[in-house]
Structures are given as C-alpha cells and as structure tokens.
Kinemage of the C-alpha trace (Angstrom):
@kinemage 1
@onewidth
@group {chain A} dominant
@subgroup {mainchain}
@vectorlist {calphas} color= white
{ca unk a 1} P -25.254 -14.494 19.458
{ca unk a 2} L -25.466 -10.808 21.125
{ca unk a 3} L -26.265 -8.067 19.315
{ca unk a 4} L -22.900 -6.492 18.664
{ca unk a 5} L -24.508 -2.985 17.464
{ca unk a 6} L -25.063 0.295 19.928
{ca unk a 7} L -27.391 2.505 19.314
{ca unk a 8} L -24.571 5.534 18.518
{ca unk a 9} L -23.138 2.635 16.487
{ca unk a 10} L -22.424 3.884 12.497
{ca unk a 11} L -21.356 0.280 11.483
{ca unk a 12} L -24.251 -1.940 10.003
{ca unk a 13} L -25.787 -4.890 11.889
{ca unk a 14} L -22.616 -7.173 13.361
{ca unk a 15} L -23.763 -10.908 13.645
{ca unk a 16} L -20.269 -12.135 12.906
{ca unk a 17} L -17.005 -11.203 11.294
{ca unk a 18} L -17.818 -11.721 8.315
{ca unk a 19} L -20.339 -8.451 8.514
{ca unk a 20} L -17.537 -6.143 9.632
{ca unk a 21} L -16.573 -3.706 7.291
{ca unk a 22} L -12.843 -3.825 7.323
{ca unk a 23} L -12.813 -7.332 7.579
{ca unk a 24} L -14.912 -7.782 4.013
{ca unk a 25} L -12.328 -5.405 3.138
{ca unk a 26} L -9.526 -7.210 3.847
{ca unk a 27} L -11.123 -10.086 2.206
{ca unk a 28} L -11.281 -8.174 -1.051
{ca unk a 29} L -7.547 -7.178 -0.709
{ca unk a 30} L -6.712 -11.019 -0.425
{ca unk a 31} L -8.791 -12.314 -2.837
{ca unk a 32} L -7.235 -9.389 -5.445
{ca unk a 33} L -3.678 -10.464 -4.152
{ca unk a 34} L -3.872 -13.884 -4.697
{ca unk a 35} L -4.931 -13.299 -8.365
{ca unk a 36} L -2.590 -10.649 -8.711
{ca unk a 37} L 0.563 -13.048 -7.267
{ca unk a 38} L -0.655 -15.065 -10.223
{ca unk a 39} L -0.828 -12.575 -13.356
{ca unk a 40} L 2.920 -10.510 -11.509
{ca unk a 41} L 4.934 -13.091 -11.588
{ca unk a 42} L 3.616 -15.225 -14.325
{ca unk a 43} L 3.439 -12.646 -16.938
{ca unk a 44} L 6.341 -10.259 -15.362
{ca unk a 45} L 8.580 -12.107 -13.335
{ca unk a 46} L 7.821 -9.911 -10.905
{ca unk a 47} L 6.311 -9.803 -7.030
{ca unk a 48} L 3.429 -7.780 -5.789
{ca unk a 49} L 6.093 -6.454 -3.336
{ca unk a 50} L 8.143 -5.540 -6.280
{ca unk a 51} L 5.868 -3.967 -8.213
{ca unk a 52} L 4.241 -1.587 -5.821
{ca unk a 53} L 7.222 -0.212 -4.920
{ca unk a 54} L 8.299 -0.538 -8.542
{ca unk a 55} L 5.272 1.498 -9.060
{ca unk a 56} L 5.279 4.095 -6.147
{ca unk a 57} L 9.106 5.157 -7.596
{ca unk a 58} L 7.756 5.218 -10.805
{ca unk a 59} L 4.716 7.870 -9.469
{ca unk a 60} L 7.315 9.559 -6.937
{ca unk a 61} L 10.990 9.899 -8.363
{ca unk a 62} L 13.075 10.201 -7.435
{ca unk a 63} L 12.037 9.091 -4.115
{ca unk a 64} L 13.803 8.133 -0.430
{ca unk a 65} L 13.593 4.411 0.942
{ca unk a 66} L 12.299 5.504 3.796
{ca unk a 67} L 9.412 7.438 2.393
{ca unk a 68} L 8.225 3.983 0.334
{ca unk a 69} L 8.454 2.171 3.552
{ca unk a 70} L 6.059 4.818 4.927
{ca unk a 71} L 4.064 4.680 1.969
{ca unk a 72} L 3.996 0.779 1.543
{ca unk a 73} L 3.330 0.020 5.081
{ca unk a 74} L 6.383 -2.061 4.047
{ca unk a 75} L 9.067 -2.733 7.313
{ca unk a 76} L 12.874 -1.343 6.462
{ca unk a 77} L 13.959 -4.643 6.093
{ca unk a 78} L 11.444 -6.255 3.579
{ca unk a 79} L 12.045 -2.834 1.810
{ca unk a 80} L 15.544 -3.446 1.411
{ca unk a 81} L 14.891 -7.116 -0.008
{ca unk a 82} L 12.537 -6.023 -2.464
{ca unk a 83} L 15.205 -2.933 -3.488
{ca unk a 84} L 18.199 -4.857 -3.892
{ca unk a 85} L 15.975 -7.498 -6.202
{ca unk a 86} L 14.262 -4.839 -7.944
{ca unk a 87} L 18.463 -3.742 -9.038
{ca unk a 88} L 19.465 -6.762 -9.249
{ca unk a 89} L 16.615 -6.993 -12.541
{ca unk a 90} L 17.643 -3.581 -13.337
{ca unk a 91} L 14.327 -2.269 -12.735
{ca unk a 92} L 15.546 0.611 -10.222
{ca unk a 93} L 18.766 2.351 -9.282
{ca unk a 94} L 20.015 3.808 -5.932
{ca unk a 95} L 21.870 7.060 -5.488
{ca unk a 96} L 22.686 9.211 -2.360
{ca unk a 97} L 19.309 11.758 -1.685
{ca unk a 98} L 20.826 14.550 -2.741
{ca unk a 99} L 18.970 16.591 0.226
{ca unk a 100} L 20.035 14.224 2.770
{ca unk a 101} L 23.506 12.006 1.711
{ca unk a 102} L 22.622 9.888 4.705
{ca unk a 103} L 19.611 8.437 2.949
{ca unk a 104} L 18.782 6.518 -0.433
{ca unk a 105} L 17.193 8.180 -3.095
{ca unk a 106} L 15.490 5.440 -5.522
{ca unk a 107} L 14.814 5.905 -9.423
{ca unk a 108} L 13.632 3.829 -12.165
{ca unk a 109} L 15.811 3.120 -15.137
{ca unk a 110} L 14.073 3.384 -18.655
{ca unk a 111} L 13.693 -0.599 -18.302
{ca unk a 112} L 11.604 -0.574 -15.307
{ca unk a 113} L 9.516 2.732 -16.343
{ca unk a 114} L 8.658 0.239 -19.705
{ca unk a 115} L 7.984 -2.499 -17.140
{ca unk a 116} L 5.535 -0.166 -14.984
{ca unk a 117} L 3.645 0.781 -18.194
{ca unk a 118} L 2.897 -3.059 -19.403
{ca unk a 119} L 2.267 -3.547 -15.938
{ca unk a 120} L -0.129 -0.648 -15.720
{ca unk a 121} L -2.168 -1.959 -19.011
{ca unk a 122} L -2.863 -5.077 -16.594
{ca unk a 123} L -4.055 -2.980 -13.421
{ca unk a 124} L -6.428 -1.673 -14.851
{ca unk a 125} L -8.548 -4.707 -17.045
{ca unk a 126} L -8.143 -6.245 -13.638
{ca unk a 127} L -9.660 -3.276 -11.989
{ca unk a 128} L -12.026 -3.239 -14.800
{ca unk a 129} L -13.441 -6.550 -14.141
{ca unk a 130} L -13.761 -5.990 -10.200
{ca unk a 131} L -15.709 -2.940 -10.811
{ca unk a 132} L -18.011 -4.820 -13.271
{ca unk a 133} L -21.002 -4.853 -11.294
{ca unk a 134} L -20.896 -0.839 -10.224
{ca unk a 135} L -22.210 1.569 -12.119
{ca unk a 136} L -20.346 5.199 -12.529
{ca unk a 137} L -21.922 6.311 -9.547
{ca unk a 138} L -21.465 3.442 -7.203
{ca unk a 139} L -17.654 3.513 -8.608
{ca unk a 140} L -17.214 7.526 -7.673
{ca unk a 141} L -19.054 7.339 -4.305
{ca unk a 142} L -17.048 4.135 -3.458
{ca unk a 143} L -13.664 5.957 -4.453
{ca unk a 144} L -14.431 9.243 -2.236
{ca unk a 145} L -16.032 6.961 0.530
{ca unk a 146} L -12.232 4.824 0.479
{ca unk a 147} L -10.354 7.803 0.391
{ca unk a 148} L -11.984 9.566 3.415
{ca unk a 149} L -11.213 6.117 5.068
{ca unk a 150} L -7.602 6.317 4.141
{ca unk a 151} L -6.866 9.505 4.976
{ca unk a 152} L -8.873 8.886 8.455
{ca unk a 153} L -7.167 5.864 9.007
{ca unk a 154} L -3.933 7.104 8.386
{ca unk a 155} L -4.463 10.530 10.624
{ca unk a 156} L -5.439 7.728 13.418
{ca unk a 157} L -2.215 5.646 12.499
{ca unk a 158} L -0.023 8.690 12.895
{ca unk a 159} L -0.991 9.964 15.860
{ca unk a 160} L -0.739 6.401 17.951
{ca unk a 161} L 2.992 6.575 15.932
{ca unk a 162} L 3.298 10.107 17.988
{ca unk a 163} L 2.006 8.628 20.612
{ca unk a 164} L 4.318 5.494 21.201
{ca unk a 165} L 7.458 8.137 20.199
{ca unk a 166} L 6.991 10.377 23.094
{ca unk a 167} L 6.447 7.050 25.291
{ca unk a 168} L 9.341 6.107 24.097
{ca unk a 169} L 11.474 9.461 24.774
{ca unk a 170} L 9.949 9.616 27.761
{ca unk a 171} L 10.811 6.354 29.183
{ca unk a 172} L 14.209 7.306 28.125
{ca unk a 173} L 14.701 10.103 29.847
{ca unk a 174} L 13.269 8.553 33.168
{ca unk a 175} L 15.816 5.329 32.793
C-alpha cells in the first residue's frame, strides 16, 4: 500500500482506515451507541434519539425545535418524530416561542426533568468505565483536544452551510 502521509501532513502514519483519526472516532461513537441502545431503552423505555434531545431541553429550556435540530445534527423531520414521542410519554411539552410565535418552544415537564436525572446517574458510570484506562491528565488533555475539534469542525461545517446558501440564492436569482 502507498504511503498515505505528506510531509506537511499533522495526521499520524495512514496504512488503512482503520488508522484515521475520525474514523477510530466514529468507531468509538458506535461501539458507545450500541451499548447505550441497550441500557436507554431497557432500563428507560427510552431511545438514544429521545434522550439527547430529552437531555439538550433539559440543559437549554426552554428551547426552539429548530435550535435542537442544529444542535443534534438531527434532520426537521426525525426531530419532529422524536418530539411528538417524547409528549406522547409526557416527557416534554410544546408551546409557541414566545420571541417568535411562528416557531416551537420545547420544555420538560417535572416527569421528564426526573427522567433526565436517573438517566444522568447512568451517563456517567458508563463514562466512568470508558475512561478507565486514562489517567486525570490523559482525561483533561483528551477533553480540550475534542473540544478544539468540535468547535473547528463545526466553524468548517458552518461556513460550507454559508456557502451552499448563497449558491443557492444565487442560482435563484439567475433562474
């Protein structure tokens, strides 16, 4: 196999996918989502879906749909799903934004806020026992290291959002 590496390159030595850095970290996110499918909706009759944006209203209320979508990464309509099962279990409630009456405002009721904190107790042993191996140090680095890629990654994300938006208005106007 080619070497894969430049020499400006800041990624380690390539020699398949498996070395790439985002793909080892999409492997973690997978491997912590199918246990967490597991504990969510054995233990809370609950999906992941539903309790991240269970959570994120919890941490943001009250809160607009469209900001969780945002937030989530979740598309409008997989949003709605999870909103309408999420009061259907009386978890959340909807009410007009009352800064914008065109768009959904989202709270929990006391139910769901008890829900997010029994939940909560379970986030964290499981984060607990993935963060076994690190020391205190390893754990802090590897938090600031993971939010500079975030915050990166989500700059980059925005701006090819721009991007494709002025495409978009400009093919517009030209049509």
């Amino acid at each position: 196999m080619p070497d894969t590496n430049t020499s400006h390159s800041k990624h380690p030595q390539v020699s398949s996918i498996e070395d790439v850095i985002t793909f080892r970290l999409q492997r973690l996110v997978n491997i912590g989502e199918r246990a967490g499918h597991q504990w969510s909706e054995r233990m809370f009759d609950v999906s992941l879906n539903e309790w991240r944006l269970l959570a994120m209203i919890v941490a943001h209320a009250p809160t607009r749909a469209g900001d969780m979508s945002d937030a989530l990464l979740m598309d409008k309509s997989q949003l709605s799903r999870v909103i309408k099962s999420l009061r259907k279990k009386a978890l959340i409630r909807t009410m007009a934004d009352p800064d914008d009456g065109r768009a959904i405002a989202l709270q929990p009721t006391a139910q769901g806020v008890a829900l997010y904190e029994k939940m909560m107790i379970e986030v964290l042993n499981s984060n607990e026992r993935v963060l076994a191996p690190l020391d205190p140090e390893e754990i802090e680095a590897f938090s600031r290291t993971l939010e500079k890629l975030l915050n990166h990654t989500q700059e980059m994300l925005d701006a090819r959002l721009a991007r494709e938006k002025q495409r978009h208005q400009e093919e517009a106007v030209t049509s």
